[in-house]
N, C-alpha and C positions, 0 to 999 in steps of 0.2 A: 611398466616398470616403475621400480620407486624413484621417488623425487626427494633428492638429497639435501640434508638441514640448511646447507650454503647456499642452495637455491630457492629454498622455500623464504628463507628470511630477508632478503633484498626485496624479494616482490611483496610480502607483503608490507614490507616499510614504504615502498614505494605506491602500494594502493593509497597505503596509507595519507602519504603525501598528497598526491590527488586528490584525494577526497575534501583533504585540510583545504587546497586552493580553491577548491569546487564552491566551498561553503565561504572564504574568503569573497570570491567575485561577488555572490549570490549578494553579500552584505552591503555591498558597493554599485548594487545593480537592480533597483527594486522591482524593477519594470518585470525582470526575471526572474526575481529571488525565490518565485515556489519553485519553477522548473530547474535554477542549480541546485536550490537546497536538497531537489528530489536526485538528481545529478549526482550527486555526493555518495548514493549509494552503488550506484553503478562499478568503481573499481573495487568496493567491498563487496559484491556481488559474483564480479568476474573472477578476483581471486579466492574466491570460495567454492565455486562451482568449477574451477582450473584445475587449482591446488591444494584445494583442503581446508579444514576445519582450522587447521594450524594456522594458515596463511590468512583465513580471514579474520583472528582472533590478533594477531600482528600486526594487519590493517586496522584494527580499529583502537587497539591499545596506540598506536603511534601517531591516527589521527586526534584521536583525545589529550593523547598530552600536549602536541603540537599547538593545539585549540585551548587548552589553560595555560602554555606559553605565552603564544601570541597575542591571546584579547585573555581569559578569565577562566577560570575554571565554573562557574556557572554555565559560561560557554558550550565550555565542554561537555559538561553534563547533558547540556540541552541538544545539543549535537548528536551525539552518542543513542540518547533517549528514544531520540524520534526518525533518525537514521541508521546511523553506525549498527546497534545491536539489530533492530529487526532485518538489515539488508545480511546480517552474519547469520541469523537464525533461520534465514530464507533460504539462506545457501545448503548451510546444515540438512533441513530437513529434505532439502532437493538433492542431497547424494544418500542418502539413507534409501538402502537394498536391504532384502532379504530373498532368502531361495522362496521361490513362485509354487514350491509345494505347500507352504505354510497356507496359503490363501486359496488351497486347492487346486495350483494349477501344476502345469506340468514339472518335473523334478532336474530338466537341465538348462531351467530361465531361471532370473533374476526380475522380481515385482519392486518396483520403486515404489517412492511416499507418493501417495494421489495428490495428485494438483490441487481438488477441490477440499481437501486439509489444509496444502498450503495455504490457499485464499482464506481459508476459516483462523488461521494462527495470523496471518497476516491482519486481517480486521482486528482482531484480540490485540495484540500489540498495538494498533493505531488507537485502537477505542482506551486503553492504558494507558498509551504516551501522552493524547489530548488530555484527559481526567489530572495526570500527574501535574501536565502545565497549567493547569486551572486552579491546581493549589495551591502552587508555587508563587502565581502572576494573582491569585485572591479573586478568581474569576466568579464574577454574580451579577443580580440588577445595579449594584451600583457602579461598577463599571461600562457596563454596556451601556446606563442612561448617561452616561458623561460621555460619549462616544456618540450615541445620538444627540445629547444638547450639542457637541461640537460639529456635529455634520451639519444640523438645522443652522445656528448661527455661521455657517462657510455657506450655503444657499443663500440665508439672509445679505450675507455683505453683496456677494454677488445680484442679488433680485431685493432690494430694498423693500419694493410692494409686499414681497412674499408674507405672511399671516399663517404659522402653521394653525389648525386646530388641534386646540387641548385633545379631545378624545380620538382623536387619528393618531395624534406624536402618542399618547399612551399605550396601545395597542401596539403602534411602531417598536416601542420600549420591551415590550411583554413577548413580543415575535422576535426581536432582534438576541436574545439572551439565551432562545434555544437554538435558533438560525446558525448563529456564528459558528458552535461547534459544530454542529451539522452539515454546515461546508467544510469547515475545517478539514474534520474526521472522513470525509468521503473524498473530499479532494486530493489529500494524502496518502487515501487507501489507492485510488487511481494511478497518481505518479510514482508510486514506489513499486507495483505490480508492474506501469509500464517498464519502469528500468528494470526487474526482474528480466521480463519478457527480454528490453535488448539483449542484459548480460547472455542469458539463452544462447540469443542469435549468434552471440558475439564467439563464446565459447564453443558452440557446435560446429562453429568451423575450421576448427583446430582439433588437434588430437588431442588437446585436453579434454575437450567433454570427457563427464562422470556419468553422467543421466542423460539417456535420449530426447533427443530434439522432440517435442511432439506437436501434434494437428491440434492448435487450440481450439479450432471451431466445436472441434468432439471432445475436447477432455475438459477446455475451463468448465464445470457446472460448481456451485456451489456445494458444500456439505447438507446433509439434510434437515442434521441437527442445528444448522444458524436460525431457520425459520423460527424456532423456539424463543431463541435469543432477542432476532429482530421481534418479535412480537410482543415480549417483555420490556422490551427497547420503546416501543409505541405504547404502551399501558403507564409506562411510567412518566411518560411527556404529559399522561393528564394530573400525575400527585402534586406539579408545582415544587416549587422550591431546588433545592439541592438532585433529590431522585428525578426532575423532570431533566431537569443538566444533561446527568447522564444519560438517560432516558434517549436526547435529544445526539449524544456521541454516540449511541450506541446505532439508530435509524441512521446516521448519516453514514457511517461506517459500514456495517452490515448490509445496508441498504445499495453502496458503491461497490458491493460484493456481487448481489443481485443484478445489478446493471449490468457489471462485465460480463454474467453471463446469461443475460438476455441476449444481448449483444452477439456472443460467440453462438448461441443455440439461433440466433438468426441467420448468422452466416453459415451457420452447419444446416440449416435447412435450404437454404437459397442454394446449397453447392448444382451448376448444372441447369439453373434454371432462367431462360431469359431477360427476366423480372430482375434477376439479381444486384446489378447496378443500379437502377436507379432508386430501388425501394431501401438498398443500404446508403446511397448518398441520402434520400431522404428520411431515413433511419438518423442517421446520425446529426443531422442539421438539426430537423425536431426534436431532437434532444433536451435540447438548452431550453425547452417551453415543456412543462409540467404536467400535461396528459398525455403527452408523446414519450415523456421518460418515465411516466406510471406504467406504462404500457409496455415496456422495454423492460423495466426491473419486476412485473408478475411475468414474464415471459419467462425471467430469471429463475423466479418461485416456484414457478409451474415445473420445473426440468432440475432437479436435484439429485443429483449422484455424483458416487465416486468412481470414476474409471481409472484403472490400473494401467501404468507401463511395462511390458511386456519385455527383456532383453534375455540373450543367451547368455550363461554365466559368463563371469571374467575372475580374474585370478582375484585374491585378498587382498594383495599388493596394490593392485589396478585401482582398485575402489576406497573412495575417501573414509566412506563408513558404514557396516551394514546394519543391522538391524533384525 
């Protein structure tokens, strides 16, 4: 049934709110701060994939202003940028239907937007929000060597002895400039997919869901077309300068694409099979060491498609937006 204007706009003033706090604590809590700022997206998530497109555009206009209230309108901006809009864009594309004939299937379902487009728009957004705040904050060698000279002299007070070598700290310098966005971009692609994932959870267990719950192990796979990108991503980590930057957003981003669904095509292989626990507990531990997670993210590469959600129609009313 429809959901009436009186109801849609408390809630999303109210996501809204949340969100504002979410990023509040994050600010006062550094220890935390990726996991609230990622947090933040969560009630823009839930009220999008609840109630609609409306409700999640109300959420984020009201955590924005809130946020050039309270601290600054750069603030806000930055907020908005790297959270607010891609957790509303994520919502969006995850209520978007169309009748299941258009895609050849049968004439009385309903085909939702494929997951593994979602993950592709979701990279795109993270790999543009990092590039944007690199403009902004004037990101290059010369801020990341000031960032390593102050790391080495916090060593030094501490280890007096300490001596770095000249050609190790320069190297240091030259690695550290595409690293940083590289964690950045991939780290962010991770926690804003995982709150995706709860909102999911959170929603399907209510009669609000719009989009079917689905078995991640089988449907997260990447788009086919990202391999293109991430490979342009890696070509340009060798031009130096400016294009290596991106180059270096663009691998660590697309590349957290790949992971996740190394990841998922592991566990959708393991379903059933003895091995299953311990090769995914040591799946995931190996992780954090770099031939274990090369090996995870071509697992990724290897298995690219789009798989379709399947639903019986529902009225016009029912559905946030079709397509």
């Amino acid at each position: 049934m429809k959901t009436s204007n009186q109801t849609l706009l408390p809630i999303g003033i109210l996501a809204g709110v949340v969100a504002t706090l979410l990023v509040l604590v994050a600010m006062s809590q550094p220890a935390l701060a990726s996991v609230l700022y990622a947090a933040s997206a969560l009630p823009i998530l839930v009220a999008g994939l609840g109630w609609g497109n409306r409700t999640a555009v109300m959420a984020i206009v009201t955590a924005a202003v809130l946020g050039a209230l309270i601290v600054s309108l750069p603030f806000a901006l930055t907020m908005a940028i790297f959270t607010l809009i891609p957790a509303g864009w994520l919502s969006h594309l995850a209520n978007l239907a169309r009748p299941a004939s258009e895609v050849g299937g049968p004439d009385d379902l309903l085909a939702w937007y494929p997951l593994s487009d979602i993950l592709l728009h979701l990279c795109g957004l993270v790999t543009l929000a990092v590039i944007a705040l690199g403009v902004v904050i004037g990101y290059g060698p010369d801020l990341t060597n000031e960032m390593v000279d102050m790391m080495t002299q916090a060593l030094q007070t501490q280890d007096p002895t300490l001596i770095p070598d000249p050609a190790g700290l320069a190297q240091t310098k030259s690695m550290f400039v595409l690293m940083l966005p590289m964690i950045q971009g991939g780290l962010w692609v991770l926690l804003l997919f995982a709150a995706y994932y709860i909102a999911t959870r959170l929603v399907s267990r209510s009669a609000r869901a719009l989009r079917p719950r689905e078995d991640m192990p089988s449907a997260l796979r990447m788009n086919r077309y990202a391999i293109f990108v991430f490979l342009a991503g890696i070509l340009a980590t060798f031009l130096g300068g400016v294009p290596a930057m991106i180059g270096a957003t663009v691998c660590g981003t697309f590349g957290a694409g790949f992971l996740m669904a190394g990841f998922a095509g592991l566990h959708y292989r393991s379903k059933g099979k003895d091995w299953r626990l311990p090769v995914l507990v040591l799946a995931y531990l190996s992780s954090f060491m770099l031939l274990p997670a090369l090996f995870i993210l071509v697992l990724g590469i290897a298995d690219t498609r789009r798989t379709i959600a399947l639903t019986p129609g529902r009225d016009a009313d029912q559905t946030n937006e079709t397509k």
